[in-house]
N, C-alpha and C positions, 0 to 999 in steps of 0.2 A: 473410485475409492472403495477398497474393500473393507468390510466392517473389522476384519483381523487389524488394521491398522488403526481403526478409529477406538477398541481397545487397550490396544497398546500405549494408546495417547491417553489414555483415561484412566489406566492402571500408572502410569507415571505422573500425571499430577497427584492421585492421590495418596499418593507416596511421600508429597509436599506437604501433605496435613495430620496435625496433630488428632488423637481422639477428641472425638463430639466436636469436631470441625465440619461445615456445611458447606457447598458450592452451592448457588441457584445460578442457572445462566436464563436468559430469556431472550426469544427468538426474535426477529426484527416482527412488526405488524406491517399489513400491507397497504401501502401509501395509500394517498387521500387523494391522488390525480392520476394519471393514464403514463405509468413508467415500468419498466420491469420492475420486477422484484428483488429485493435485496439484502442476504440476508447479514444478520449479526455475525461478527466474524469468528468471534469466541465459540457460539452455538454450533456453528459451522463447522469450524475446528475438531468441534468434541461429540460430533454428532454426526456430520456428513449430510443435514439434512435442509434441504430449502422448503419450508412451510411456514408458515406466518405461527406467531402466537403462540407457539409450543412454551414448554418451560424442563429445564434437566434441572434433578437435583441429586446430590452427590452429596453421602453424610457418611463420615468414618466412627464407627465403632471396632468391635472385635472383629468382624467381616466388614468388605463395603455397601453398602447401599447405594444403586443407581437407579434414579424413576424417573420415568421420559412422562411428559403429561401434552396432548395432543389433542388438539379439537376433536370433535365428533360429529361423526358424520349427520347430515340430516337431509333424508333423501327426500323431503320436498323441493330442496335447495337445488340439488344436485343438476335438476335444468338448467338453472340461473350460475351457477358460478363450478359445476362439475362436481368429480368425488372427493371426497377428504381422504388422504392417507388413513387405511386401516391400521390396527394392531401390529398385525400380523405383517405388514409391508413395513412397518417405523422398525419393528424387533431386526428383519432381514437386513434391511438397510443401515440399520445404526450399531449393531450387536447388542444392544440392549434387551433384557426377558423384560424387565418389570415395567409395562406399558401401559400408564393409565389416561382419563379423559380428564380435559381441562376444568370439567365443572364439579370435577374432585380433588382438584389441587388444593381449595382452601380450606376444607374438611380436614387433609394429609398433613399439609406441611406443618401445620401446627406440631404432628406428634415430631415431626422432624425438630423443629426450633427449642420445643422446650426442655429439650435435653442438650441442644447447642448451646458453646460458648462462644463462638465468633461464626461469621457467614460471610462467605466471599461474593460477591456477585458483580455482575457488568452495569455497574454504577458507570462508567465512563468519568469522562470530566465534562463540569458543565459549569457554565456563569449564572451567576445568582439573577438574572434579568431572563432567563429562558425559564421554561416549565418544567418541571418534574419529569423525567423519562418513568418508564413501567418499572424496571430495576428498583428508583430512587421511591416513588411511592409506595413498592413492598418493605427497603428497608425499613422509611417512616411508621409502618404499619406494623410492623415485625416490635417494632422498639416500643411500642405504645404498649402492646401483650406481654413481650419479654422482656425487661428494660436492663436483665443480665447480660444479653447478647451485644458482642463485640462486631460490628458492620464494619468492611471494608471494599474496595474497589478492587477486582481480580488477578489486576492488570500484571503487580508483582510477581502473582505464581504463575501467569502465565506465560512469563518472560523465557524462563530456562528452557519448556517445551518451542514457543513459536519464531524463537529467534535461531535456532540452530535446526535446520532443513534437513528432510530426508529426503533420500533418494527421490522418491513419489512427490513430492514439494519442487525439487528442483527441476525435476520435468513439464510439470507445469507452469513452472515462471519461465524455464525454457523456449512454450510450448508458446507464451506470452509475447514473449521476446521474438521470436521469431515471426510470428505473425505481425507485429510491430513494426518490424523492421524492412519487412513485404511491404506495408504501406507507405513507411517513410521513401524507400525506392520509388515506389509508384509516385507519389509527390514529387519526390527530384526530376524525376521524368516527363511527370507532365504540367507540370507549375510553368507558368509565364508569364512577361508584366502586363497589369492590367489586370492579373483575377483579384479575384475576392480572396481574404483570408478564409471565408469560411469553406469555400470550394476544395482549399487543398485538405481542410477537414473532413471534406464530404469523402477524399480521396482516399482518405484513413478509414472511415468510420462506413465503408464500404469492404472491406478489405477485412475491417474486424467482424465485419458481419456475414459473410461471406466463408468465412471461415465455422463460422457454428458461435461465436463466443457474443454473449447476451448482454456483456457490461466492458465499458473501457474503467481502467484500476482507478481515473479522478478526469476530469473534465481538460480537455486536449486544449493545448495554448499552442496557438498561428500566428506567431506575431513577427509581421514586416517593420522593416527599416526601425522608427526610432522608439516602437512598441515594443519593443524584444529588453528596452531599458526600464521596463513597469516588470518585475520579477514574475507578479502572477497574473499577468495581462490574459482575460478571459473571451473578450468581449467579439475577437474574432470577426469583424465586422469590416475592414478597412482593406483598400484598395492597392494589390503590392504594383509600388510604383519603380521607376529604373534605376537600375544599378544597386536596389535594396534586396539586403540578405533578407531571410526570412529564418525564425527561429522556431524550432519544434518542441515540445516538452512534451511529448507525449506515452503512453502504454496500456493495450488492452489487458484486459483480466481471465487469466483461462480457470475453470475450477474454483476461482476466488484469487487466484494467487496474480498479483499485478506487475505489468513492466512498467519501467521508468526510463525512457530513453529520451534525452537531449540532442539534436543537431541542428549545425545552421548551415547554412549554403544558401549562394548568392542564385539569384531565381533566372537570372539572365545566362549563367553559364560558366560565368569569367569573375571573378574578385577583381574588385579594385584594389589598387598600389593599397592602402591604407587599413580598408578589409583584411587583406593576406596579411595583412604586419599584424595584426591585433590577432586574426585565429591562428594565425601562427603561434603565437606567445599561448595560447588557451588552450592549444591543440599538446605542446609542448609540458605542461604543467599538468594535464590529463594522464600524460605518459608515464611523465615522474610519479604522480601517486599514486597509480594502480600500481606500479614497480614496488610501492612501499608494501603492498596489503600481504600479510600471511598472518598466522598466529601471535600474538601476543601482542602484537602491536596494537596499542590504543588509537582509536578514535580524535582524542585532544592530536595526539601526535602528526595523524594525517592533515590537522587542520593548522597545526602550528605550521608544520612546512611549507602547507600551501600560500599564507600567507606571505610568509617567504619568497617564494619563488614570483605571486602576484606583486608583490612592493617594486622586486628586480624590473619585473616587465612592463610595470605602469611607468618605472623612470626612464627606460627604455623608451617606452613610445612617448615619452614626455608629456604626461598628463600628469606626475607629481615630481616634486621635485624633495619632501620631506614622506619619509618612509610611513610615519603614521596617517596619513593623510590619502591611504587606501583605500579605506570603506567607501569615501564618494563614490569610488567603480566599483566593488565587490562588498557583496552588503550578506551574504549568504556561509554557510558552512559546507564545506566542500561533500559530505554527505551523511546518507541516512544508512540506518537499514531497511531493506526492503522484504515485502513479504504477503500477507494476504491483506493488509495495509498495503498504501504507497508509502507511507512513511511507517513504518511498521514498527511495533514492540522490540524496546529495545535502544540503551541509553545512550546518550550524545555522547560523553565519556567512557564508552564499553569497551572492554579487551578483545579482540579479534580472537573468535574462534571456529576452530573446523566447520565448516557447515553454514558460517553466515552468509546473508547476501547483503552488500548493502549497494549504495551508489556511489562514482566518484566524478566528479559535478562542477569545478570549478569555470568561472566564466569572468567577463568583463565587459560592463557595461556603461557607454559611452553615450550618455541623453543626448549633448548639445551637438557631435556628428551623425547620431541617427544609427548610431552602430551597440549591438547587443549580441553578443558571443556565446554560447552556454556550449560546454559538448559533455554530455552523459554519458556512461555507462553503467553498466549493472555488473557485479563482481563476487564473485562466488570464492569464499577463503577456504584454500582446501588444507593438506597436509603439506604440500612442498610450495605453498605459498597463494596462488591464486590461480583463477580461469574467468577469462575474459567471459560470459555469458551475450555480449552483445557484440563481438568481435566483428561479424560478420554484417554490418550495417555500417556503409562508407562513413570516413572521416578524413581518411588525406584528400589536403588540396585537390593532389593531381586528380583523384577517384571523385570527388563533389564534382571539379570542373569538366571532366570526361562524360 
């Protein structure tokens, strides 16, 4: 990622804000147990930069003001846990000049606050039974000194930037997606009954690592036979036994930016009579709404029809006999957008525009036959309508059972 574009992304948000408007974003810290690193995706966005602990602040007056604030180094340490990002490395890397240290932050941001009328920051969303995130303890703190100041969660203004992809975005979910799609093949290939579910994970999560990339986009679901009917079956544990499909929900993360890809195939080779009748119908309904996706078309509308066309195929296979009485099998929305989230920024109800990615997802799920269907793709809305972004990862019958 070159700093010219991380920029360009920072000159467009704060284009979104009014004078003596503030951004603080705050950088993830680093876990409390033995995992990669992971950073805040907002930070990440507008910075380019994986380090723990930093903090950006973004305040509009007559000019902008950007200040990157970044641990400091301290070369006693430097044995035990290496160097800290200098100055001069954060300025290179991020296109930021004004680069100060974190044990100057709380000195600073005061001059910043008391001249603010509102401050955006990556509050997230949290329940009232969990702890304070870093975000939610500075606004607390912020409100106690400034009690003028308007606090709100980012999420809003960041919507217009990280929901519509550039070039550089989409090569990297590309880049996601295909390496995704490597592993799922190698799964198909080498799955047999009798493994473990989490074996065909190990298949994946070889494949993702193998490749360079340090994070899968959310926690990979293996789920045989009558597992593939628990929506976010994690537990990956269980024995695929004969004649059971097995279901994939999986995608790595390249750069930050995550795949989402769903497939199921039967682990023996061959569909059962009763199997093909059901992914058939899922396979079918996949088609029809990535066919819907281009510009202007909303989100509610992808989902009304699917329902639609899921009601037709549950009476079909005669599992309902009254049209409302769908949800028992299909309990899901046919999809998200996708992005440096797996479910990424970006409303249930949003108008399709140039440049989104989202998912399209429908499936059917059958507890008391042991049968769960999902097939996913990833979908890129262009100008003349769409691009399949996961095209190339089997989904016909004939290509599963071959």
């Amino acid at each position: 990622m070159n700093s010219k574009l991380l920029t360009d992304r920072r000159t467009k948000l704060f284009k979104q804000l009014k004078t003596k408007e503030s951004i603080v974003v705050f950088a993830a810290s680093l876990p409390h147990y033995p995992r990669n690193f992971l950073q805040d995706k907002n930070f990440k966005y507008l910075t380019g930069l994986d380090i723990p602990d930093a903090v950006l602040v973004i305040y509009k007056n007559k000019q902008p003001v950007i200040e990157l604030f970044i641990e400091r180094g301290i070369p006693e340490m430097e044995v035990w846990v290496g160097k800290k990002m200098t100055k001069k490395e954060a300025a290179e890397a991020s296109g930021i000049d004004k680069i100060s240290y974190l044990d100057e932050f709380e000195r600073k941001i005061g001059n910043y606050m008391a001249s603010s009328t509102k401050v955006h920051t990556n509050t997230g969303y949290n329940s009232i039974d969990k702890t304070f995130n870093k975000p939610q303890d500075f606004i607390n703190k912020i409100k106690q000194y400034f009690p003028h100041i308007f606090a709100m969660d980012m999420t809003k203004i960041m919507i217009p930037l990280r929901s519509v992809k550039t070039k550089w975005e989409i090569e990297q979910m590309q880049k996601a997606i295909d390496v995704t799609g490597e592993g799922i093949k190698n799964i198909m290939k080498r799955s047999k009954v009798g493994m473990m579910e989490y074996e065909l994970e190990a298949i994946l999560q070889y494949e993702v690592t193998r490749n360079g990339f340090n994070h899968m986009g959310f926690k990979s679901i293996v789920a045989a036979g009558k597992n593939a009917a628990t929506l976010h079956y994690e537990q990956n544990n269980c024995k695929i036994g004969k004649d059971e499909m097995v279901l994939l929900d999986v995608g790595a993360a390249c750069n930050g930016y995550s795949a989402d890809i769903s497939r199921t195939f039967p682990v023996s080779g061959k569909f059962t009579k009763r199997q093909k009748e059901v992914y058939s119908e899922v396979l079918n309904i996949n088609k029809k709404i990535i066919k819907m996706v281009k510009p202007g078309v909303g989100m509610k509308e992808l989902n009304k029809k699917t329902v639609e066309l899921i009601q037709k195929a549950l009476i079909k296979l005669k599992l309902i006999k009254d049209k409302k009485d769908y949800f028992t099998y299909y309990m899901h929305s046919v999809g998200h957008h996708l992005g440096m989230d797996t479910h990424d920024i970006g409303a249930r109800d949003s108008i399709l525009k140039i440049g989104n990615v989202i998912t399209v997802e429908p499936g059917i799920y059958i507890a008391e036959e042991g049968i769960g269907v999902r097939i996913e793709d990833d979908i890129l809305v262009t100008k003349t309508g769409y691009k399949v972004l996961s095209e190339n990862i089997p989904k016909e019958v004939d290509d599963l059972e071959s």
